[in-house]
N, C-alpha and C positions, 0 to 999 in steps of 0.2 A: 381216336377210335381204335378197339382192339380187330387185329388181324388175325384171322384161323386159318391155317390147311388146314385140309380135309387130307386124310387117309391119301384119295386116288391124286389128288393133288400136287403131294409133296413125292407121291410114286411118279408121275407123270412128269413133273418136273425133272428126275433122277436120270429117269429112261431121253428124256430130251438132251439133259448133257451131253447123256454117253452120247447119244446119238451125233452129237454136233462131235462129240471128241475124236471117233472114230471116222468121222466124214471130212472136219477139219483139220482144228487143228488148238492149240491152248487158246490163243486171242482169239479167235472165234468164241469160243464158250466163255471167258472172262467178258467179251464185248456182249453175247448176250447179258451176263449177269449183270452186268452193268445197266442196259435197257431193261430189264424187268426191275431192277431197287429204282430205280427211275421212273417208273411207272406206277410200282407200288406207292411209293411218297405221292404223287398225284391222287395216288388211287385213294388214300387215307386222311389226304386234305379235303377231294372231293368225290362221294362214294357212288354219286350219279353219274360218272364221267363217262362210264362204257356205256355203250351203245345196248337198249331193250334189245333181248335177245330172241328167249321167250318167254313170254310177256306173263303166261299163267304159274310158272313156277318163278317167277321176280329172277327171272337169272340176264344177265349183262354181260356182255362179250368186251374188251378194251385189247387192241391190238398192240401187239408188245414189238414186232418186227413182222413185215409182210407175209411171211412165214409162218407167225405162231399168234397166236391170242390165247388172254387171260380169261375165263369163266369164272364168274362172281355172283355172290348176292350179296346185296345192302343194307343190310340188317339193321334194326332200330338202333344198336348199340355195339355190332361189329361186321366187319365185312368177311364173310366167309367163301375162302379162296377154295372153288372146286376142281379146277383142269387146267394146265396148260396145255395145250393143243398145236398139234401140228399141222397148217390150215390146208396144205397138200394132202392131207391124207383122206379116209372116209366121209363122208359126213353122213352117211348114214349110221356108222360107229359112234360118232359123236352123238346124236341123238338120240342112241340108245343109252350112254352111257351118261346123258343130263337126264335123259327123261328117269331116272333113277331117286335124280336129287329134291 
């Protein structure tokens, strides 16, 4: 099954590194990357595995480390990767910026 970032996606992703690099330290952001190719391989063998998120825009939440989760849709022929999220942060941000997708 082909995989897409999305634009805010692959920004999101970016801004989370830094975020870890500056907070930790290298093995922290290699061990995340590590948990997310990890998760992604799951995610691409099975495209229903996150959890209904919200349920009218078909988007799916799959938790990457207690901290962060992956935002997805499962699309008939690819899974389009929208957000990765920081789970501490807003969630009314977050919901603005699904209710988008």
């Amino acid at each position: 099954m082909k995989l897409t970032w999305t634009k805010v996606a692959t920004t999101s992703y970016d801004n989370y590194l830094y975020f870890l690099s500056q907070q930790w330290n290298t093995e922290v952001v290699n061990t995340f990357r590590q948990l997310l190719n990890e998760k992604i391989k799951i995610l691409t063998a099975y495209p229903k595995s996150g959890a209904v998120f919200y349920n009218s825009k078909r988007i799916r939440r799959l938790v990457i480390h207690r901290n962060t989760s992956l935002y997805y849709k499962a699309l008939s022929d690819e899974i389009l990767i929208l957000l990765i999220w920081d789970n501490r942060a807003d969630p009314q941000e977050l919901l603005q910026i699904l209710e988008d997708k």
